[in-house]
C-alpha positions in Angstrom: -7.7 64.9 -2.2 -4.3 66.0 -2.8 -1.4 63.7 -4.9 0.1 62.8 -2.1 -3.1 61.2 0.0 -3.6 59.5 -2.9 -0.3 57.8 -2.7 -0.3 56.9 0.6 -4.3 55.7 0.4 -2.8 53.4 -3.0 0.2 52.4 -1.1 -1.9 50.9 2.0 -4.8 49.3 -0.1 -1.9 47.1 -2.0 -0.2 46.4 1.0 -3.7 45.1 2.2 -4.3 43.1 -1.1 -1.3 41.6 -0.9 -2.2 40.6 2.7 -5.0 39.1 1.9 -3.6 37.2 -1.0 -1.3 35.7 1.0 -2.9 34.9 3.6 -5.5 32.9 1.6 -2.7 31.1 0.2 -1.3 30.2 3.4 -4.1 28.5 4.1 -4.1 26.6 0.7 -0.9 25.6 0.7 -0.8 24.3 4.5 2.4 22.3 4.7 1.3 19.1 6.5 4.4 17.2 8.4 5.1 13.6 8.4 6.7 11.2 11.2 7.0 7.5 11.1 9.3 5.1 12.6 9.0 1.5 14.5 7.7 0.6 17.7 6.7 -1.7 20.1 7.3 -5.4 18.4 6.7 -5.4 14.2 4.4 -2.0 14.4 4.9 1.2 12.8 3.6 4.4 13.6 2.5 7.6 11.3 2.2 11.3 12.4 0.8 13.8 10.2 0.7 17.5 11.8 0.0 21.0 10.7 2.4 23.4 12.8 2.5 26.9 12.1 5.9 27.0 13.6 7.0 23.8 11.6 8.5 21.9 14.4 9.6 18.6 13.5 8.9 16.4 16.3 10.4 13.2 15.4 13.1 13.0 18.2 10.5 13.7 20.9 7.5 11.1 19.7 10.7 8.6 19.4 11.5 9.3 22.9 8.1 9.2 23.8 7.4 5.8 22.4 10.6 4.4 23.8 9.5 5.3 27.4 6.3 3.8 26.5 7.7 0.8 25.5 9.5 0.7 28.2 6.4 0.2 30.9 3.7 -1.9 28.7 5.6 -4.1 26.3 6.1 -7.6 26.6 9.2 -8.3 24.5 11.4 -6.6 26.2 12.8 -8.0 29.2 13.0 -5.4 31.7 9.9 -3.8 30.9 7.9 -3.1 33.8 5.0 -5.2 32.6 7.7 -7.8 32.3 9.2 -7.6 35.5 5.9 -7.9 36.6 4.9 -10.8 35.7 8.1 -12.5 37.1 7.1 -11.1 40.4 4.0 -11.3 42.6 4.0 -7.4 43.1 5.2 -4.2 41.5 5.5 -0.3 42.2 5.2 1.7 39.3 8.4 3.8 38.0 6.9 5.4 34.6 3.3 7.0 34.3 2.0 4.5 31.6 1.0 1.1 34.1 -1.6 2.2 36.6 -3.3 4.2 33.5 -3.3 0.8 31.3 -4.9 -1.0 34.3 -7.5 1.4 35.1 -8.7 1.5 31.5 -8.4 -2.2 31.5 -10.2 -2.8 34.3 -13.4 -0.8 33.5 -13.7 -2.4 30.1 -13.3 -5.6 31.7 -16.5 -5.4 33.6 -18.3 -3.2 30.8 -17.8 -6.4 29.0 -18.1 -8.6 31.8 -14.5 -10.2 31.1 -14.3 -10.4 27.5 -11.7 -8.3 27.5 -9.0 -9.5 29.9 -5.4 -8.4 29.9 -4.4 -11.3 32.1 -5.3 -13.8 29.2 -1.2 -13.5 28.8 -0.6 -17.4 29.7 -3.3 -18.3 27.1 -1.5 -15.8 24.1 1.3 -17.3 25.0 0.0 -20.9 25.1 -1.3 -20.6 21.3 2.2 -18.8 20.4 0.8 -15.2 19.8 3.2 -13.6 22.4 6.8 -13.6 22.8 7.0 -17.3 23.1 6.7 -20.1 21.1 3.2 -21.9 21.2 2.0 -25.3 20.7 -1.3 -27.2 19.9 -2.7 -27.6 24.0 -5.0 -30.1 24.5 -8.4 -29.2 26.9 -6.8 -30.5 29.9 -3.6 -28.2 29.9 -6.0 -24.9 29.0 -8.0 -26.2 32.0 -4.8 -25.7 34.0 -3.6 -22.4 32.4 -7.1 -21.1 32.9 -7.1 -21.5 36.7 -4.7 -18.2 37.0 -6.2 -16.3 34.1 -8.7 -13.4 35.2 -8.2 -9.5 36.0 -9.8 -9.9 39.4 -7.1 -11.9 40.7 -5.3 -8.4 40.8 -5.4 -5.7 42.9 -4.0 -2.0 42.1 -3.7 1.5 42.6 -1.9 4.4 41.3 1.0 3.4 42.7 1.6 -0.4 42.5 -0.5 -3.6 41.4 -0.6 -7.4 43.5 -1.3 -10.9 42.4 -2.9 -12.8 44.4 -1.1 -15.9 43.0 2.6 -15.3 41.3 1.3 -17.2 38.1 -0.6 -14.5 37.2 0.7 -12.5 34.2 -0.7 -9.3 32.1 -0.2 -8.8 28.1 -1.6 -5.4 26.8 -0.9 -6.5 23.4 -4.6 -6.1 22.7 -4.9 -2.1 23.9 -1.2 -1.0 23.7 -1.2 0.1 20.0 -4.4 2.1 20.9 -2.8 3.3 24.2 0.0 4.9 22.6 -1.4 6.4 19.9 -3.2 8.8 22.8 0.3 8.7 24.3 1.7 11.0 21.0 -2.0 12.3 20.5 -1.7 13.8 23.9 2.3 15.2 23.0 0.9 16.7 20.2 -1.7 18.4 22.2 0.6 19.5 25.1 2.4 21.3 21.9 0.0 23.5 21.1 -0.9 21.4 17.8 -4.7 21.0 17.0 -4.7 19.3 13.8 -3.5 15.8 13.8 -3.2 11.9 12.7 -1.6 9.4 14.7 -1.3 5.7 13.6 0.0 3.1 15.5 0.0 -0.5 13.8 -3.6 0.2 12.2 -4.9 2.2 15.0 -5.5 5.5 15.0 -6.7 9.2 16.5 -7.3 12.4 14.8 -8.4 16.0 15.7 -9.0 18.9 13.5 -8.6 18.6 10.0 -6.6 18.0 7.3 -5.2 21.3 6.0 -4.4 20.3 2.5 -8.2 19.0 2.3 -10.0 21.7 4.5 -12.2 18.1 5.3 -11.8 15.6 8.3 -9.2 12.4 8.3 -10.3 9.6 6.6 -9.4 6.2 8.0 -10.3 3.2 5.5 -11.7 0.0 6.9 -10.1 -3.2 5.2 -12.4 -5.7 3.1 -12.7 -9.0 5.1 -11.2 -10.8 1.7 -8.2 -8.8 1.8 -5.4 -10.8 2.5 -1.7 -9.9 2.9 -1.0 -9.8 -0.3 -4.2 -8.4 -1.3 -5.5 -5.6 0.5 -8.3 -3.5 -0.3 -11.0 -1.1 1.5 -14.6 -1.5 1.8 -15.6 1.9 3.7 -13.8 5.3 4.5 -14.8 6.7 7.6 -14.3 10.3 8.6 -12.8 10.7 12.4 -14.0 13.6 14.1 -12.0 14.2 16.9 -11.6 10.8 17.9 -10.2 7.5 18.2 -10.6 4.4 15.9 -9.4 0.9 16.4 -10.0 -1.7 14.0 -9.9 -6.1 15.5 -10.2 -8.9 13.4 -8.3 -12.3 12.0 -7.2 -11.1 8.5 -3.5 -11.4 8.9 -3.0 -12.3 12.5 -3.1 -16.1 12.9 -0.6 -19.3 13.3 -1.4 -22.8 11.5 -0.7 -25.7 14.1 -0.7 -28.9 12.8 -3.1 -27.5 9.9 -5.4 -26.0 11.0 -5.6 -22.4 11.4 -6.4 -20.3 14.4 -6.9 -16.8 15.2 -5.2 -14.7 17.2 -8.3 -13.2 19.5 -8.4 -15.7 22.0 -11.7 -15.8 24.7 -10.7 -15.2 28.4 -13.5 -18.0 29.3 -13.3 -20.8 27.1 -9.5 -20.8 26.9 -9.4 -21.1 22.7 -9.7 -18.9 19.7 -12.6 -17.4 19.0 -15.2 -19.1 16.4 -18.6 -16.8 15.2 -19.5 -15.1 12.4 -18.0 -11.6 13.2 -15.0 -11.1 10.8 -13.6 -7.7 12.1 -14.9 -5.1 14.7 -14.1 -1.2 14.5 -14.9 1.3 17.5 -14.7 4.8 17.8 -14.2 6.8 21.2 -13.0 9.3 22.7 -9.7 7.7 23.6 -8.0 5.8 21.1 -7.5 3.1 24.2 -10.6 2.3 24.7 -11.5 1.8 21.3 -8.6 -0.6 20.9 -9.9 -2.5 23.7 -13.2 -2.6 23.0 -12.6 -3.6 19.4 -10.9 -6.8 21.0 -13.8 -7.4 23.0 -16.1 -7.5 20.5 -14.5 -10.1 18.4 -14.6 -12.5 21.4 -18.2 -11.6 22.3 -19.6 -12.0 18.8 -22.0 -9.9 16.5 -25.2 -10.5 18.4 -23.4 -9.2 21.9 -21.5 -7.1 20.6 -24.7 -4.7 18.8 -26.5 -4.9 22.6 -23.1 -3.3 24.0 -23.1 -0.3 21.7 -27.3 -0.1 21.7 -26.5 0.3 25.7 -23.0 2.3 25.8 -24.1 5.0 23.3 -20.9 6.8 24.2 -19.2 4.2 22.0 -19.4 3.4 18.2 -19.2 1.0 16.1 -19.1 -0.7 11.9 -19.3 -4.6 12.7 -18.6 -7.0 9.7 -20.1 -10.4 9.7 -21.7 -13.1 7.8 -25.5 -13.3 8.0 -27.2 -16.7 7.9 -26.6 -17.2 4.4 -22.9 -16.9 4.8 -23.2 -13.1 3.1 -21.3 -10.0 4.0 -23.6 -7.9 6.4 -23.0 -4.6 8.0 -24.1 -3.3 11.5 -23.2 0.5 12.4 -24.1 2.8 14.8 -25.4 6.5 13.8 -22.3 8.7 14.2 -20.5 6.1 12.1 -23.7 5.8 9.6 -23.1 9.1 8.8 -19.5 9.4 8.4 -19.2 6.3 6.3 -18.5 6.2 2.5 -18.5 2.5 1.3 -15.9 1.7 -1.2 -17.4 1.0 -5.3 
């Protein structure tokens, strides 16, 4: 082999070290990318990323949000949900509504009306929507009660009727969930594969986390945690799905001293009272999870573990206190094995 074969053979095998080196330090030194900001009411949201390109995509999950917002939330004014509910019809001008009905509506009759966006009047009674509530007595929820139920409505894909005007729809206990699929799905569209959204506790991942080579951890809160004291009893790794976590830690008003929770049942008309303290579903929407999450805390433990024995498509970690007033722990498989409880 003459001097110069020998060059050129040298020359190409350090070229394809040096390949090699840096490629296996791209991978280790993944730069992950991180957008938060505010939306819908007191909620914040998170996005972590992995882009090759390194697009910063802050301006469009802003305006994303903002549109959002702009269909589903209660707050503001001229929302369309709020327009809504001052009139007896609507026809839909953003693609959010019909979508937030349709997964409404099928796990209202999964759960056979425990969850029940049209409990609006009674949220509102007990001062856990945009207006201020009061201590009613049973005669007065009795009254509120007679124009609360999602099949008083009628919809399709392109407008929704009431059959009476009184009739209003809060999405306060799905929204956080709906819109984290709402930038999950951006993200997607983007070409981006490895993600964590978080919306006000809620959350959806897919992939991995670069700087880990492992999944996204999400950790569930201990039911003693309070807002000044918060700490996690389990980690649970999310693979490519959504999580949504319900329960009465923080969320609550104190009328005339007594306490009450903000989950209130569709049926009775008043805050839930069992012995489930916090509920947390995964699925394959972040929506649905959020939803279902809600549901369970109004249907209780013992309900709530027949649902997931007979929707195996869903999971779930349910938190409750046995007979003997202890901490017990019901979970489903998927989440059995993807749990790591907290020393």
């Amino acid at each position: 082999m003459n001097l110069r074969l020998k060059n050129i053979l040298y020359t190409l095998g350090l070229f394809s070290a040096m390949f090699l080196v840096w490629h296996y330090r791209q991978g280790k030194t993944a730069e992950m990318i991180w957008v938060t900001g505010n939306t819908t009411g007191p909620n914040t949201f998170i996005v972590k990323y992995f882009d090759d390109q390194k697009r910063n995509f802050k301006y469009s999950i802003d305006s994303v949000l903002q549109v959002f917002n702009q269909s589903l939330n209660t707050y503001l004014p001229e929302s369309e949900i709020s327009q809504f509910n001052r009139l007896k019809s609507y026809t839909f001008n953003l693609p959010y509504f019909y979508e937030a009905l349709r997964v409404s509506y099928k796990i209202y009759l999964q759960t056979n009306g425990a969850f029940d966006p049209s409990v609006g009047p009674l949220i509102n009674t007990w001062g856990f929507g945009p207006e201020t509530g009061f201590l009613p007595d049973s005669s007065y929820i009795d009254s509120v009660k007679q124009f609360v139920g999602f099949n008083r409505l009628k919809f399709n894909q392109d407008s929704v009727i009431k059959e009476d005007a009184r009739v209003q729809l809060s999405f306060s206990a799905s929204a956080k969930g709906y819109g984290v699929d709402v930038v999950a799905n951006f993200l997607e569209a983007s070409a981006v594969s490895n993600y964590f959204v978080e919306i006000g506790g809620e959350v959806r991942a897919r992939g991995i986390n670069k700087t880990t080579e492992k999944l996204w951890t999400v950790g569930i809160l201990h039911p003693d945690s309070d807002e000044f004291n918060q700490f996690f009893l389990s980690i649970i790794s999310l693979d490519n799905k959504g999580m949504a976590t319900s329960g009465n830690y923080f969320n609550y008003h104190v009328i005339d001293g007594v306490k009450y929770g903000h989950t209130i049942d569709p049926v009775s008309g008043y805050p839930i009272e069992h012995n489930l303290l916090s509920a947390t579903v995964t699925a394959k929407t972040c929506h649905e999870a959020d939803a279902l999450a809600t549901a369970f805390m109004v249907m209780g433990t013992d309900s709530a573990i027949d649902f997931l024995k007979k929707h195996q498509e869903y999971d779930g970690y349910l938190l409750f206190n046995n007979e003997e007033g202890e901490l017990s722990v019901y979970s489903t498989t998927d989440i059995t094995d993807r749990i790591k409880t907290v020393k």
